[in-house]
C-alpha positions in Angstrom: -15.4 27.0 2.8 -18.4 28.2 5.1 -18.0 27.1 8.9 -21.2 25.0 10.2 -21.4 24.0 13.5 -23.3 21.0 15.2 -23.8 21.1 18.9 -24.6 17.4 20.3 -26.1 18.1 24.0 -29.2 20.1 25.2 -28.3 20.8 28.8 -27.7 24.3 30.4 -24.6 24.4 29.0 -26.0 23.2 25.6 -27.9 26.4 25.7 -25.1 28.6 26.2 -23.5 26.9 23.5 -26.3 27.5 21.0 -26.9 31.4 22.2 -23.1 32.2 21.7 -23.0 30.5 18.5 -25.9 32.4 16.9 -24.3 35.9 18.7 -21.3 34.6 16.1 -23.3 33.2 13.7 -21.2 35.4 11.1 -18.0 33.8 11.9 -19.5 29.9 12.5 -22.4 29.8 10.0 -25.4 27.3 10.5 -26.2 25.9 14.1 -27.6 22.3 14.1 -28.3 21.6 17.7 -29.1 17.9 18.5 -29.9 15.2 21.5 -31.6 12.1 21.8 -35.0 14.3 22.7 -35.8 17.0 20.1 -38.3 18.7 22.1 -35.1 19.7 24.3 -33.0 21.2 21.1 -36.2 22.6 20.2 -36.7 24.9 23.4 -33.4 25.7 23.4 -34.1 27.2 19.3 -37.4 28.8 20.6 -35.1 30.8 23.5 -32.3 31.9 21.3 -34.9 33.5 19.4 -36.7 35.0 21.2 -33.7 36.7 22.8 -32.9 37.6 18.8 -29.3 36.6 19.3 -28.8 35.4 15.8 -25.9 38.1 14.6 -26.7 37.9 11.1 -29.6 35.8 9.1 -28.7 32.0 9.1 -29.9 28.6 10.0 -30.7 27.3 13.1 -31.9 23.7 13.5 -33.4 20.6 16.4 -32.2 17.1 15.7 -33.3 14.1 17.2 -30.1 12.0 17.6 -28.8 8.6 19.7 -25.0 9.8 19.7 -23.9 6.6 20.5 -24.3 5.7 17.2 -21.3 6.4 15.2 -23.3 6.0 11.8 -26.1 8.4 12.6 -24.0 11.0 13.7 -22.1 10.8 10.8 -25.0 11.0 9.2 -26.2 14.3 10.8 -22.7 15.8 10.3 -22.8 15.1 6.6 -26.5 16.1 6.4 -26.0 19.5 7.9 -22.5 20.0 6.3 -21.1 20.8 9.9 -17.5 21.4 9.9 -17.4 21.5 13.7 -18.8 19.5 16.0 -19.1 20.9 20.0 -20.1 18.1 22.1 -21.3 19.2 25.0 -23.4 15.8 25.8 -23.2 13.3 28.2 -19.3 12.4 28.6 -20.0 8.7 27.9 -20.4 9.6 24.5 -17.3 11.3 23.7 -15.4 8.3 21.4 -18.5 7.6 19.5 -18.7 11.3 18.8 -15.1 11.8 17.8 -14.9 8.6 15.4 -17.8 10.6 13.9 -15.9 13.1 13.0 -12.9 11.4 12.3 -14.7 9.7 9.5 -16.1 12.5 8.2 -13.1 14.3 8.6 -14.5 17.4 11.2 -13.2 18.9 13.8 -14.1 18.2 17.2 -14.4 20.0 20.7 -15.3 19.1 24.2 -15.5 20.1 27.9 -14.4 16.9 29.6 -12.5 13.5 29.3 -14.8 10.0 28.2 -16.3 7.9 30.9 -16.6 4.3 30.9 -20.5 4.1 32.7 -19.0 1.1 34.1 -16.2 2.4 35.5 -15.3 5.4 37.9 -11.7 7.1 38.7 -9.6 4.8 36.3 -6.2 4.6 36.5 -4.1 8.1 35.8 -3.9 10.0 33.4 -7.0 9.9 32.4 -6.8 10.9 29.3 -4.5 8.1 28.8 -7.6 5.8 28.9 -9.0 7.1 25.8 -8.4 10.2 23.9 -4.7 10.0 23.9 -4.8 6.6 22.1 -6.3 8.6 19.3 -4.0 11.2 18.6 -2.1 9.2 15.4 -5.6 8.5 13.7 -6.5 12.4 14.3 -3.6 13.3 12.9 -3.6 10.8 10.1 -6.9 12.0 9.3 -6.0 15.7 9.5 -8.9 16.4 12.1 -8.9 19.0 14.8 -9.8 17.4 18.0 -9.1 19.8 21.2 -10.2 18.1 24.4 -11.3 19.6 27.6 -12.4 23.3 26.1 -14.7 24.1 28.7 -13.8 25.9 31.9 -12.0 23.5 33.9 -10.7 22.1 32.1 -10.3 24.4 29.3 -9.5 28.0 30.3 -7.8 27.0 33.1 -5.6 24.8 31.3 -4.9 28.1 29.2 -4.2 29.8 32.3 -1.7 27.9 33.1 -0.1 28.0 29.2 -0.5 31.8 29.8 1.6 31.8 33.0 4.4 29.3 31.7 4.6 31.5 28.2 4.9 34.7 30.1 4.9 34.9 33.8 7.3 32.1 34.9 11.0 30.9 34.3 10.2 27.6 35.8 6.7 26.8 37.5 6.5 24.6 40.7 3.3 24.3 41.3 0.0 25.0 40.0 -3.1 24.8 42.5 -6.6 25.2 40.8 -9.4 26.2 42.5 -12.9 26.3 42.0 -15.5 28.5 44.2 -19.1 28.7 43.6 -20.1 31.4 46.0 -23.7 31.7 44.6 -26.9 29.9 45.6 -29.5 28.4 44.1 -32.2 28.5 46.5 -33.2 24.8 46.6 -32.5 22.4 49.6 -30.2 20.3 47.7 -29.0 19.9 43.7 -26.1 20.1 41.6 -25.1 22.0 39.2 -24.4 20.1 36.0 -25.6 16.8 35.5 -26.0 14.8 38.6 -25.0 11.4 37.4 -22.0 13.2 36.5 -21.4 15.2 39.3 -21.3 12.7 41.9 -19.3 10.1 39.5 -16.6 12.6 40.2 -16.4 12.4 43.8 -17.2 9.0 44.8 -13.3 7.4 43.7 -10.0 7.9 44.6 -9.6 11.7 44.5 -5.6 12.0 41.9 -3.5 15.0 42.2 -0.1 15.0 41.1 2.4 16.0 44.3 6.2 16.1 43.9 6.6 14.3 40.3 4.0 11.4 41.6 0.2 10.7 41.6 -1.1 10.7 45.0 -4.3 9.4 46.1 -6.9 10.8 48.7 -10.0 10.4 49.6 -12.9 12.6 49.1 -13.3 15.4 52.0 -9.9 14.1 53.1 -8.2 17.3 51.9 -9.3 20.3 53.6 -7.8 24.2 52.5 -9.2 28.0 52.9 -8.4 30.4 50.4 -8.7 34.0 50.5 -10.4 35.1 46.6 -10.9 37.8 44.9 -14.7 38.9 45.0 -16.4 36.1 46.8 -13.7 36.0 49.7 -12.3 33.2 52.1 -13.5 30.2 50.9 -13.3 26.5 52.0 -11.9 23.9 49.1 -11.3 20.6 49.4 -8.7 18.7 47.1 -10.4 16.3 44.7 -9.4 15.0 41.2 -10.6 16.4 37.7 -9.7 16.6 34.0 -7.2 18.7 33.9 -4.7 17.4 36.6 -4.5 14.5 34.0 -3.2 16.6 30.9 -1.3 19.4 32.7 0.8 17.1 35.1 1.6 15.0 31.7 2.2 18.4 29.3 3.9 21.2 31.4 6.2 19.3 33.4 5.5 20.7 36.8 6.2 18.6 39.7 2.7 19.3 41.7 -0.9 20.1 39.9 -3.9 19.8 42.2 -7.2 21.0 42.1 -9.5 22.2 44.9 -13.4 22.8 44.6 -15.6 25.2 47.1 -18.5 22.9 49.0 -20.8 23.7 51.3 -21.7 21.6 54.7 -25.1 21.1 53.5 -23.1 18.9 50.2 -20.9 17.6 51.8 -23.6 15.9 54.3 -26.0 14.9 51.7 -23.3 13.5 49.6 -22.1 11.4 52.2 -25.7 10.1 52.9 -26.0 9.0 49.8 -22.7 6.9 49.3 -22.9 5.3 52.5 -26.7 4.1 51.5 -24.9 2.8 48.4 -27.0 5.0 46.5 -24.7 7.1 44.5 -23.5 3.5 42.8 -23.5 2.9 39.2 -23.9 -0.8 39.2 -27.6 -1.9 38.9 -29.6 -3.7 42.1 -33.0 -5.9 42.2 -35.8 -4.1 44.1 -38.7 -6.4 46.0 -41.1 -6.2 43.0 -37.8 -7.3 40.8 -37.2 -4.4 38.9 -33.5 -3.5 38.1 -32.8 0.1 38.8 -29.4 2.0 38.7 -29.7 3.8 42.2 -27.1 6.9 40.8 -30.0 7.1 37.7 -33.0 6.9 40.3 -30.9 10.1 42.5 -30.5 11.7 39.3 -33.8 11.7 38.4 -35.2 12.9 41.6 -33.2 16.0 41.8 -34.2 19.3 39.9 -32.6 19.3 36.7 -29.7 21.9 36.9 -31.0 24.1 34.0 -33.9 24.8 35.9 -32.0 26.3 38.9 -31.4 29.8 36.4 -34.1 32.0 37.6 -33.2 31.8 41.1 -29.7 31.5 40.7 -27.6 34.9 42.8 -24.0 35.2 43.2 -21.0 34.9 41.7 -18.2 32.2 40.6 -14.5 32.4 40.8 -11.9 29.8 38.9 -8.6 30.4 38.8 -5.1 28.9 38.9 -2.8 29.9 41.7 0.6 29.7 40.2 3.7 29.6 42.1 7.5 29.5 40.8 10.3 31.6 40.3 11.2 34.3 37.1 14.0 36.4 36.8 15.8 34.4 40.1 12.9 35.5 42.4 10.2 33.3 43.5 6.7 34.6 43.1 3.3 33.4 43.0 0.1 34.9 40.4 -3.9 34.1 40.5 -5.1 34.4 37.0 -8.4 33.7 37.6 -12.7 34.9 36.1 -15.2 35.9 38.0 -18.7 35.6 36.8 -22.3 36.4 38.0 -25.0 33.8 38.0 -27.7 36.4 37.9 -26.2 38.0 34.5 -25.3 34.9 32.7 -29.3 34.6 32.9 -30.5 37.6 31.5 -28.3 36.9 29.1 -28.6 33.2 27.6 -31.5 32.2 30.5 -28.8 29.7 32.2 -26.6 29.7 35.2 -22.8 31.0 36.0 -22.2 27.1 36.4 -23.3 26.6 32.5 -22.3 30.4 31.4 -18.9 29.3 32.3 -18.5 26.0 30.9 -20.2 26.8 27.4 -18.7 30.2 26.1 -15.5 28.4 26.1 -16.0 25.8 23.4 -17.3 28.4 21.4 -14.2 30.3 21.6 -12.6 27.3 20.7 -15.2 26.9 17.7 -14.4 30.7 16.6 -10.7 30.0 16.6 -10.7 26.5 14.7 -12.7 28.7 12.0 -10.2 31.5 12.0 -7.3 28.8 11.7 -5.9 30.0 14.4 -6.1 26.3 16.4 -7.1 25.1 13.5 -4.0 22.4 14.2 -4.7 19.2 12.1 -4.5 17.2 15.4 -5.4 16.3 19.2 -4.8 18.9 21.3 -5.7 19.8 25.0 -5.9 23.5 25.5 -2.6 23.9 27.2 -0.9 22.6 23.5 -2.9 25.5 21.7 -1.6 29.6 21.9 -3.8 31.1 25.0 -3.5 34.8 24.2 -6.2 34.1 21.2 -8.2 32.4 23.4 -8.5 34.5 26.5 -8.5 37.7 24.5 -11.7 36.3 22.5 -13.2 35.1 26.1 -13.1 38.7 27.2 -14.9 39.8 24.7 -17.6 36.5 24.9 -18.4 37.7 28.7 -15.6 35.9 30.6 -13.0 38.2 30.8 -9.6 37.1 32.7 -8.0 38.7 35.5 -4.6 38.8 36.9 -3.4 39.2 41.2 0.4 39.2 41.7 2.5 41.2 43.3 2.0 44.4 41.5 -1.7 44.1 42.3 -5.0 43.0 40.8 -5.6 44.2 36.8 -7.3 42.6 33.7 -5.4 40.8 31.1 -4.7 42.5 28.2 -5.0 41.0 25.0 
């Protein structure tokens, strides 16, 4: 049966999505890119080709679509004969994407767990809260769904599958960490979608310490880490995604994850929230118009895609592993590096984007192949990472591994 795919979400990493799927266009047939503005899938169309990064001769479509409604995007799916979807929209829309496909019977991807826009740092696990309860009528359905297949989570969680499979007898601990050491130029923005962004970091910051979820507060958590490429950088804990599979699927007593910000953040950030303007609950101005303030925020800052051009430096995400094989306790970094200024001249985006969008297209190629083609839910972590990270290296995000014997690339 031919492979099409639909890719719901025109943002930076949107665009990498749609370049790296028409660069494989042999192994995932038709591209059907589509968001509630056209004009946005459109662009994206016009770049990929005019980079010529369709592989072979195929189709490659804009779609106008709300996909908050379940009907339409069923709809599209069975209008484009899609047999994946990659949803790499707005994360408020990811059950009314995958009852989409459920009903129609495709398989799903994404790069990060559903939001309530009401609600911010729900009770742990996360995953609990939503996906989860779906597994049974994925499975009942026969429908691949894997979750969280961008970077973090995503390769990281694979990381981690790759260092219990292979590198560990028993794992204690699994630290994450996150550097952007690249710059964009501008005073202040983020570097995915703002709303997003600071929903992240204005709850309860979760890890999972000694069997146990813990909770801090943002910036309460301070830690330096000496990387490879980019150097000593300063992290602070802070929740995410993947704490919430990983602590529930590998059984090891302490998961955190630590992300790389700058003063200037930090400071801004801290602005905001004390002016109550990073909340998601609507006020009354003088005049008696009801505004959102996070929307207005969001809508004052550049848009992250457009950060690209300017964009120099380089990323590095990895998982610190620590534990004990063979009797002896050791520790491994398994980690990527990538450069902001080459992920542009490749697919005109960002490292940020680069590195969250060539993974669900890995995931795509892979679901094709049958090789996590699984008939179920899955987070990464449940899926066989060799596959995966070998196809990553050869899709521009090529793993890396520092122990004790020294610093060498993975080997597929």
């Amino acid at each position: 049966m031919k492979k099409n795919v639909l890719i719901i979400g025109a943002g930076g990493v949107g665009q990498v999505v749609a370049h790296k799927c028409a660069q494989n266009n042999d192994v995932l047939g038709d591209i059907h890119i589509a968001s509630r503005t056209r004009d946005k899938c459109a662009a994206i169309v016009a770049s990929v080709r005019e980079k010529n990064a369709m592989k072979v001769p195929g189709t490659l479509e804009a779609h106008a679509l709300d996909a908050l409604d379940v009907e339409a995007t069923k709809a599209l799916i069975e209008r484009t004969g899609s047999t994946i979807v990659i949803n790499v929209g707005s994360a408020f829309i990811n059950m009314s994407v995958l009852s989409a496909c459920i009903a129609t019977g495709t398989a799903y991807i994404d790069t990060a767990i559903h939001e309530d826009p009401l609600k911010i740092c729900e009770t742990p696990p996360w995953y609990a809260n939503y996906e989860w309860k779906r597994r049974e009528e994925c499975e009942k359905a026969g429908v691949t769904a894997v979750l969280g297949a961008g970077f973090d989570p995503g390769v990281v969680n694979a990381y981690a599958a790759l260092a219990r499979d292979e590198h560990f007898d028993r794992i204690d601990s699994i630290d994450i960490i996150d550097v952007n050491a690249g710059s964009h130029g501008r005073y202040f923005a983020t570097n995915f979608d703002p709303e997003i962004n600071f929903r992240e970091f204005t709850g309860q910051v979760w890890s999972w310490q000694e069997g146990a979820w813990r909770s801090n507060k943002m910036f309460e958590v301070r830690k330096d880490w000496d990387l490879p490429v980019v150097g000593t950088q300063t992290t602070y804990m802070t929740g995410h995604d993947e704490v919430h599979s990983l602590s529930q699927n590998l059984g090891v007593p302490n998961v955190r994850f630590w992300m790389g910000f700058g003063e200037r953040y930090i400071t801004v950030f801290t602005v905001l929230k004390n002016l109550g303007l990073l909340s998601e609950q609507p006020v009354t101005t003088a005049e008696g118009q009801e505004v959102v303030p996070l929307k207005v925020v969001k809508a004052v800052l550049p848009d992250p895609a457009s950060l690209a051009p300017d964009y120099t430096g380089k990323t590095c995400i990895g998982d610190l592993v620590k534990g004990v094989k063979d009797g002896a306790e050791r520790e491994v970094f398994i980690y990527n590096i990538a450069d902001h200024a080459d992920a542009y001249r490749e697919v005109g985006s960002q490292g940020i984007s680069y590195t969250a969008g060539v993974p669900p297209v890995a995931a795509a190629m892979l679901i094709a192949s049958g090789e996590w083609d699984v008939r179920r839910m899955a987070n990464v972590e449940d899926l066989p990472p060799r596959p995966f990270l070998g196809l990553l290296d050869r899709l521009g995000l090529p793993t890396r591994i520092r122990d004790e014997a020294g610093d060498r690339a993975f080997e597929a």
